[in-house]
C-alpha positions as CSV (number, residue, x, y, z in Angstrom):
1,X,1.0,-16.8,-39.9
2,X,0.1,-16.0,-36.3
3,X,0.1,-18.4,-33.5
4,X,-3.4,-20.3,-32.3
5,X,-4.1,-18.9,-28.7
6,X,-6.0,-21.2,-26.4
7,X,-9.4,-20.1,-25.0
8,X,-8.4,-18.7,-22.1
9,X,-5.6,-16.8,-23.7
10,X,-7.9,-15.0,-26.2
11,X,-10.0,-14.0,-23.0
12,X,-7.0,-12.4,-21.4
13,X,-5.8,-10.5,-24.9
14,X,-9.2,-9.3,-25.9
15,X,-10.9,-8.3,-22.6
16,X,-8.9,-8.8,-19.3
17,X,-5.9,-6.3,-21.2
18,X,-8.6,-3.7,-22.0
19,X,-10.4,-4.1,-18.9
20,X,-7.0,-3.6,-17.2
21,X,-6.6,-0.4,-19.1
22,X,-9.4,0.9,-18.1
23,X,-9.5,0.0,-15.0
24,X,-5.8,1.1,-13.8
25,X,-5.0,3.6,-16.4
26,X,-2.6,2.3,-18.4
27,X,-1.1,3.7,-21.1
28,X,0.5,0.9,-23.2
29,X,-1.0,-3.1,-22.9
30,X,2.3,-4.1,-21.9
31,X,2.0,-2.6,-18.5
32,X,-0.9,-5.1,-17.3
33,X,-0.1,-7.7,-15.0
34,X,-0.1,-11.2,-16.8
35,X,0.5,-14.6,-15.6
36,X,3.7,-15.4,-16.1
37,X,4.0,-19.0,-14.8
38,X,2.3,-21.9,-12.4
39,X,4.1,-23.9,-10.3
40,X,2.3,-27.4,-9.0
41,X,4.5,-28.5,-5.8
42,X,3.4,-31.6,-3.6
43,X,6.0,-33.1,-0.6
44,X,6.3,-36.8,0.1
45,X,6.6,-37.8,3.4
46,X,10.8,-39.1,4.3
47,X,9.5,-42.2,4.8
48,X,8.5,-43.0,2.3
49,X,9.1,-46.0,-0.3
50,X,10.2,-45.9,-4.0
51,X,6.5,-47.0,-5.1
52,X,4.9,-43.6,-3.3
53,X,7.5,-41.4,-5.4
54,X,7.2,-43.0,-8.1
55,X,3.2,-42.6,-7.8
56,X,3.5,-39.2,-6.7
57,X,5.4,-38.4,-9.9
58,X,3.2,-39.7,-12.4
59,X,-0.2,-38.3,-10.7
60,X,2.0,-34.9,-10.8
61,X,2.7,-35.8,-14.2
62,X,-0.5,-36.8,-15.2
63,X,-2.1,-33.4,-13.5
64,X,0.6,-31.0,-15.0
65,X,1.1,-32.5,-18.5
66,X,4.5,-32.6,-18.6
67,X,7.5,-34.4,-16.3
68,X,8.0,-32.9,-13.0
69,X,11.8,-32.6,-11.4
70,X,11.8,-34.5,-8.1
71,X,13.1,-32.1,-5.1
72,X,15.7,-33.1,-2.9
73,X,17.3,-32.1,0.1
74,X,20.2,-30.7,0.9
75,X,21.4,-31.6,4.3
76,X,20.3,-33.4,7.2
77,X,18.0,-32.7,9.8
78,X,18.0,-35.3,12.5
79,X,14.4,-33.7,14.0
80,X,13.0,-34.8,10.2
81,X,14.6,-38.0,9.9
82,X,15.7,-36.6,6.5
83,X,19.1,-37.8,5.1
84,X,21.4,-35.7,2.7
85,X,19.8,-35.8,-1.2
86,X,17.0,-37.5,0.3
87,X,13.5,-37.1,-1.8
88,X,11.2,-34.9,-0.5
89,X,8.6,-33.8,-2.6
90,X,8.5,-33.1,-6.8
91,X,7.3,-29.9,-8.7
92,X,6.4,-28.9,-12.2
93,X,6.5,-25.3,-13.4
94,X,4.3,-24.3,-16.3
95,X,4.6,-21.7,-18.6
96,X,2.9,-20.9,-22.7
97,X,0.3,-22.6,-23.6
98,X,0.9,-25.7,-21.4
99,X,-0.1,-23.1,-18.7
100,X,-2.8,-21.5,-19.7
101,X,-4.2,-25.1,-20.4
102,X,-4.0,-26.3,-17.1
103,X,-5.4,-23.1,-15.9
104,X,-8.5,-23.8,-18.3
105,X,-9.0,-27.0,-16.6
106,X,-8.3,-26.0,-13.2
107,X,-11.1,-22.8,-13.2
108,X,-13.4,-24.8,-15.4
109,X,-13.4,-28.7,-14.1
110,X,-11.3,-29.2,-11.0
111,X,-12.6,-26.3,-8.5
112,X,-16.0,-27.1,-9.1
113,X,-16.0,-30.4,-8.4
114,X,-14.8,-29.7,-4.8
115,X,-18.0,-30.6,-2.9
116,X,-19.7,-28.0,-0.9
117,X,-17.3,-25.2,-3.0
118,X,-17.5,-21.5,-1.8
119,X,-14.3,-20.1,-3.7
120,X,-11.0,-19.6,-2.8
121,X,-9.3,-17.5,-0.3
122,X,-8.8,-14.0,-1.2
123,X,-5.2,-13.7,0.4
124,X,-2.5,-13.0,-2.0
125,X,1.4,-12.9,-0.5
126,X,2.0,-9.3,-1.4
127,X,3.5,-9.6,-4.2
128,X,0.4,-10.1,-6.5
129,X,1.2,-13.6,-6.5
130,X,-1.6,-16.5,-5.4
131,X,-1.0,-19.8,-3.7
132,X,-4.1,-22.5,-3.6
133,X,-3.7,-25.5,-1.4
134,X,-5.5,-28.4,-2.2
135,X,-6.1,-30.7,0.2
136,X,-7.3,-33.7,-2.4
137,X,-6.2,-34.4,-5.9
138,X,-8.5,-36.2,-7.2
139,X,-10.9,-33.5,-7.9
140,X,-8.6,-33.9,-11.4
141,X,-10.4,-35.9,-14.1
142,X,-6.9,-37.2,-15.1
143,X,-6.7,-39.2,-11.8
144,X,-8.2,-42.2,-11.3
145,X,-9.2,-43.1,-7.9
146,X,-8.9,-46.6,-7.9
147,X,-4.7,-46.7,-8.6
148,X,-4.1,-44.3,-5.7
149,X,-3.4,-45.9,-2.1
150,X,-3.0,-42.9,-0.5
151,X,-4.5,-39.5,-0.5
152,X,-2.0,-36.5,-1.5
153,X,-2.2,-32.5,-1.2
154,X,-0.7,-30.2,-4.0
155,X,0.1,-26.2,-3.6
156,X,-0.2,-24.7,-6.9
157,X,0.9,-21.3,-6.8
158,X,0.2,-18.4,-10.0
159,X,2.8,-16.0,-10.4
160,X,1.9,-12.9,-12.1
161,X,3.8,-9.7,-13.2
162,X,1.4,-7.5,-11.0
163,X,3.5,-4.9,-8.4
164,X,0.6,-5.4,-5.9
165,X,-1.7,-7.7,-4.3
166,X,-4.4,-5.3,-5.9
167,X,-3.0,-6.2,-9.3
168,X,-3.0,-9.6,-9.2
169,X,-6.4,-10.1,-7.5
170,X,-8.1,-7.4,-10.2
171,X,-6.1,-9.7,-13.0
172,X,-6.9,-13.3,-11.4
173,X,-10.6,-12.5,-11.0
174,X,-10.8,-11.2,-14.4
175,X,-9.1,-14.7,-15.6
176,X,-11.9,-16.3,-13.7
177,X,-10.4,-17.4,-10.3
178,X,-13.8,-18.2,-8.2
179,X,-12.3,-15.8,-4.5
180,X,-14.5,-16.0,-1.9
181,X,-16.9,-12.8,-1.0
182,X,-16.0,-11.1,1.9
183,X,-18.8,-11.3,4.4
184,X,-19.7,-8.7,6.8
185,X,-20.0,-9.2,10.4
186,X,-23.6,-8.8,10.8
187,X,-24.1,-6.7,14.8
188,X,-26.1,-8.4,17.0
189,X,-28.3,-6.6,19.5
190,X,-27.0,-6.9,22.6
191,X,-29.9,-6.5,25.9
192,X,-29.0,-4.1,28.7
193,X,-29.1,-5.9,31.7
């Protein structure tokens, strides 16, 4: 019996792989770049109470699907006002299907509900990995506006197998990630005085 792929998986196996091969020139489908995980990372200010971690951790959880490990640090820093095993933020790191899931929701509901959206940056960090910073999480659905006091950022970062930034960009747009066009600086005539 073979194993149910979500949606977005089945796009990846039956035309980003070949697309891949075509494209780069790869002999064997286990050379192309895949996503091997997503990590969803939000800080919480050191000031803050039990009631904002605690929120913080279930709008993570709620976002992510699964229970996220709260960060803590690991010394002091008097400049911070942060304390040794002081909270500081949570994460959740996805990977199977509980990934690809979230990546289905996140391509197909949450970035286009960001109002006046023109896609994402096109910088990856060189290692064919690609971070998104958002500024406001309640372009979720599975947030509800009303229970939050307090607006909260998230990083979500994909990390792939792809060797180059090339790699992961050609992979990423052919899972559906929404990058930005690069515009040309258009030359202005300029009057001799």
């Amino acid at each position: 019996m073979s194993k149910l792929l979500t949606p977005l998986q089945k796009h990846y196996v039956e035309t980003v792989v070949p697309a891949l091969m075509a494209a780069r020139g790869y002999k064997n489908k286990h050379q192309c770049p895949r996503l091997a995980k997503i990590v969803i990372n939000t800080g919480i200010s050191s000031e803050a109470d039990k009631n904002v971690i605690a929120d913080a951790a279930r709008d993570i959880g709620l976002i992510a699907g699964q229970k996220p490990v709260l960060n803590r640090s690991k010394k002091a820093i008097a400049n911070f006002k942060l304390k040794p095993n002081q909270i500081t933020g949570c994460h959740v790191t996805l990977r199977g299907e509980n990934m690809w899931h979230f990546l289905m929701r996140l391509l197909a509901v949450a970035l286009p509900s960001i109002r006046d959206f023109r896609g994402v940056p096109n910088k990856l960090d060189g290692q064919g990995n690609y971070t998104i910073g958002i500024t406001d999480f309640t372009i979720f659905p599975e947030i509800i506006v009303e229970n939050n006091k307090r607006q909260m950022g998230l990083d979500i970062t994909l990390v792939t197998t792809a060797e180059t930034d090339e790699e992961g960009r050609e992979l990423l747009k052919l899972l559906g990630m929404p990058f930005r066009r690069i515009e040309q600086a258009v030359p202005t005539k300029t009057t001799a005085a």
